[in-house]
C-alpha positions in Angstrom: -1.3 31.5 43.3 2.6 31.5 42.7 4.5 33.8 40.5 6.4 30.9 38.7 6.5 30.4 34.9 4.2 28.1 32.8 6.6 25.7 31.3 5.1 24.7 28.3 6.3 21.9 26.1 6.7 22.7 22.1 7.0 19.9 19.5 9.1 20.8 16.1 9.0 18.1 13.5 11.8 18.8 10.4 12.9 15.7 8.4 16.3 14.9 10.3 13.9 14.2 13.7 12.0 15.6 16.3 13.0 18.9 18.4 11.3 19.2 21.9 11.2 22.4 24.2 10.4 22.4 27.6 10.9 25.7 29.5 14.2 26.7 29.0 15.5 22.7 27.9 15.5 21.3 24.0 15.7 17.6 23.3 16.3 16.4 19.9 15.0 13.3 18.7 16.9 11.7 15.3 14.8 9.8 13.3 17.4 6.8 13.3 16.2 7.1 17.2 14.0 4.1 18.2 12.0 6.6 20.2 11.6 8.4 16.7 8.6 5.9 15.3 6.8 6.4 19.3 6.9 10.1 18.6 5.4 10.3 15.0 2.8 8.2 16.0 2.0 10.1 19.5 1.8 13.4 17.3 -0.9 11.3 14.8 -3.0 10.9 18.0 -2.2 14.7 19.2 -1.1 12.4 22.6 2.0 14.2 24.3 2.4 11.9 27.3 5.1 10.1 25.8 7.0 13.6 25.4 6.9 14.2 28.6 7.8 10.5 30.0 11.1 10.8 27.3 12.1 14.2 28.8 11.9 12.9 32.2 13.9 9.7 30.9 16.2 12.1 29.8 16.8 14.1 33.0 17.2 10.9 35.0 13.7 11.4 36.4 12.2 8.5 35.2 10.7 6.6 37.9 10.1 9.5 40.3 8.2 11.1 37.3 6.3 7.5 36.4 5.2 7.1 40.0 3.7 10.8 39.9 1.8 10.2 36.5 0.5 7.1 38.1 -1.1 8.5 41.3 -2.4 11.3 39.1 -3.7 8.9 36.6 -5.5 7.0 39.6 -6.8 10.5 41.4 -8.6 11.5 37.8 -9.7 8.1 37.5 -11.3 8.5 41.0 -12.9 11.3 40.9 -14.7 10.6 37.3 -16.5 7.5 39.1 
């Protein structure tokens, strides 16, 4: 087991937009943002992929991190058959 820090991700929702924390990193989200209308609805369904996918976007880690969920999407998909 490693001694690193649990980053967690924290969603604040005020009405100018949406305010993300992840570890020591906060994204705001405007709600004139077209992203905006993905996040209200992905906090209806208490669904907080797409939170993570637009920090990743963010960071420039976009495919890197859409490859990774993929294989990991595929492995839990394996193992439940």
């Amino acid at each position: 087991m490693t001694n690193e820090a649990h980053e967690r991700l924290a969603v604040f929702r005020s009405d100018s937009g949406i305010t993300l924390s992840f570890g020591p990193n906060t994204y705001f989200i405007d709600s004139s943002d077209p992203f905006h209308n993905i996040a209200l609805k992905a906090l209806d369904q208490d669904d907080y992929v797409p939170f993570y996918i637009e920090i990743a976007k963010r960071e420039g880690l976009g495919p890197e991190f859409r490859d990774t969920l993929m294989r990991e999407i595929e492995n839990l998909a394996d193992s439940e058959d």
